[in-house]
N, C-alpha and C positions, 0 to 999 in steps of 0.2 A: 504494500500500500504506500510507501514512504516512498520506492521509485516512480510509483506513476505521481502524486503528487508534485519530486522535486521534476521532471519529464515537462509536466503541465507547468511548471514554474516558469522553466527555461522556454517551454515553446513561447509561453506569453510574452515573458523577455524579449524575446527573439522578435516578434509581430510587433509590440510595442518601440522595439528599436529601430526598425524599418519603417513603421509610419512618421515616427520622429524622423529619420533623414531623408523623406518623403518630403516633410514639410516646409523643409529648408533649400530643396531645388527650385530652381526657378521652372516656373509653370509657366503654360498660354493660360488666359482667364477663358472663362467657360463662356458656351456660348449665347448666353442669355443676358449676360456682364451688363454692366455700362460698357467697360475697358474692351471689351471686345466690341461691342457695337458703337462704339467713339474707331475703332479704328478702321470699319468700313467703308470705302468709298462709295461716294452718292451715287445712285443707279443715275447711268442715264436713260430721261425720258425717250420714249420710243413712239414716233410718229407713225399712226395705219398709212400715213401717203408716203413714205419715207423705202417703202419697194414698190413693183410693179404690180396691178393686177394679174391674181391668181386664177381669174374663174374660167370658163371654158372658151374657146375660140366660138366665131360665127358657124364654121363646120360641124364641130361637133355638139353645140346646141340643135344643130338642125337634124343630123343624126338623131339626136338625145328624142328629141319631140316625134320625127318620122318613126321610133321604135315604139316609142309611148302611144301615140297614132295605131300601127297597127296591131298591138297590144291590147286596145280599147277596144277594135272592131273585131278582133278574135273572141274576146270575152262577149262583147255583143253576139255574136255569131253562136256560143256554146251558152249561153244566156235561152236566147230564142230556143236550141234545141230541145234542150230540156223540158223548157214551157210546153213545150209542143209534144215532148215524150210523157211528160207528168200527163198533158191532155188527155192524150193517146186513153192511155190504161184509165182513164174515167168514162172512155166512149166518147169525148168531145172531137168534133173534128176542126182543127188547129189551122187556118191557113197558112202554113209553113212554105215558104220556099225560098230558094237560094239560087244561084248565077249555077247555069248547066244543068239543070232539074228538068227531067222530062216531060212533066206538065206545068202547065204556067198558072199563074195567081187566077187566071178566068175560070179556071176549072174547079174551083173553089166557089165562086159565087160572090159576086158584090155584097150580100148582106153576114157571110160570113167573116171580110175586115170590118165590118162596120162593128160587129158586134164586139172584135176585141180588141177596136184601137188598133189595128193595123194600117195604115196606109199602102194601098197596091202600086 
């Protein structure tokens, strides 16, 4: 018992004598300090006009929108299908048609766009 006590003596010693000459080097001050933020230099301000525009050229906005474009009329297009598949399986008859369909919007009958807001 008397070794582990004087063991525990000397470790303490030992960790007390290190933070002692711990405190006597010289340090950076931390980084929250005054002394450290007194020695910062001042940001400079930084102007948004100060580089060039970053955003798309005239081509590739035109791209950007012609894909968006056909995007919208694809979803139009599988939009309508469906309406007309949902129809299907209720027994309504849908006047569905599209560009190459081997009967045309007549074959359907004038009062059947009328009745769902279709224009022929």
């Amino acid at each position: 018992m008397r070794d582990l006590i004087a063991l525990a003596a000397i470790g303490l010693g030992a960790v007390l004598a290190t933070l002692s000459t711990l405190a006597f080097l010289p340090h950076r001050p931390g980084r929250h300090s005054a002394e450290f933020l007194a020695e910062l230099p001042e940001p400079a301000p930084v102007s948004p006009w100060s580089r060039p525009w970053t955003g798309p050229t005239k081509q590739e906005a035109a791209a950007l929108f012609q894909r968006e474009a056909e995007t919208t009329l694809q979803l139009r297009v599988t939009r309508e299908r469906r309406r007309a598949a949902a129809l299907a399986t209720l027994g309504v008859d849908y006047p569905y048609t599209y560009e190459g369909a081997p009967f045309g919007a007549d074959a359907f009958g004038a009062d059947a766009f009328a009745t769902w807001g279709v224009s022929a």
